[in-house]
C-alpha positions in Angstrom: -2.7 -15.2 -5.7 0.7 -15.3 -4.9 2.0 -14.1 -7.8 -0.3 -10.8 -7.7 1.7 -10.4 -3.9 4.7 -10.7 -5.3 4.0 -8.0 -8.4 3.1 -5.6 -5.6 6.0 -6.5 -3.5 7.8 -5.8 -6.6 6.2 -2.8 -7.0 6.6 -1.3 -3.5 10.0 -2.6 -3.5 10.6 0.6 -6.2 9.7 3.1 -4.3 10.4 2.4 -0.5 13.5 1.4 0.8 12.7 -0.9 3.9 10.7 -2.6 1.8 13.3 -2.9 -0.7 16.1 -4.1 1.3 13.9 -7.1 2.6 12.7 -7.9 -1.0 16.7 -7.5 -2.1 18.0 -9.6 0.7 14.8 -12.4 0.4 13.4 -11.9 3.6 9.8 -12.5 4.4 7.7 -9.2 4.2 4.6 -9.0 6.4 1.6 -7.4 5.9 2.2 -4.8 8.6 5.7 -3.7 6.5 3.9 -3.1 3.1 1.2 -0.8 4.7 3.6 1.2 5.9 5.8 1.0 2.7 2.3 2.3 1.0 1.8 5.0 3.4 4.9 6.4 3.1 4.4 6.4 -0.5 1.7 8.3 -0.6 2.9 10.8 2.1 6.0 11.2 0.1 5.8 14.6 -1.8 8.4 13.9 -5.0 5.8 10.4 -5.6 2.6 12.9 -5.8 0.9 12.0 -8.9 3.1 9.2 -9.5 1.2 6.7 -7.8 -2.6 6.2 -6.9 -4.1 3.9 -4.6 -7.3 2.1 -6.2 -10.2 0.2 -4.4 -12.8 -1.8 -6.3 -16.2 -2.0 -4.3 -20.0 -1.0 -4.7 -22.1 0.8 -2.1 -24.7 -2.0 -2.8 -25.9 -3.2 0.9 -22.5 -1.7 2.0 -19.9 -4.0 0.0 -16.6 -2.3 -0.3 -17.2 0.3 1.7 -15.5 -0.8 4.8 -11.9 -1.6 3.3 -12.3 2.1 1.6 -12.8 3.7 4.6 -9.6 1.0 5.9 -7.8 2.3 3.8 -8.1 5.9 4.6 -7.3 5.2 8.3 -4.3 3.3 7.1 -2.7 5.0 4.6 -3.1 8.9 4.9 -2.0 11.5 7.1 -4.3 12.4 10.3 -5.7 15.5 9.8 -4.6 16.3 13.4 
């Protein structure tokens, strides 16, 4: 498991730079920092179509569901 964190540390790390300068310097990256790496990301225009969040699940008695709809609150824009 802690190898799959540290591929999308890795991965994050390439794309956002607070993210990147605690990965570079070895510092301890908390859950709450790679969310927001992720969301702004995704809200960053020149990475549109470059990268795309996926989410395994089935709608079978509601499994999955609830991270998906996570996820939406989490990482895009409000529509306010």
């Amino acid at each position: 498991m802690l190898k799959k964190r540290q591929v999308l540390v890795e991965r994050i790390a390439n794309y956002d730079e607070q993210v990147g300068d605690l990965f570079l310097n070895e510092q301890p990256i908390s859950v709450s920092v790679l969310k927001a790496g992720v969301k702004r990301m995704l809200n960053n225009p020149e990475l549109q179509g470059k990268i795309c969040p996926i989410f395994m699940g089935a709608a079978y008695k509601n499994k999955g569901v609830q991270p998906l709809l996570d996820a939406i609150v989490d990482y895009l824009p409000s529509p306010t």
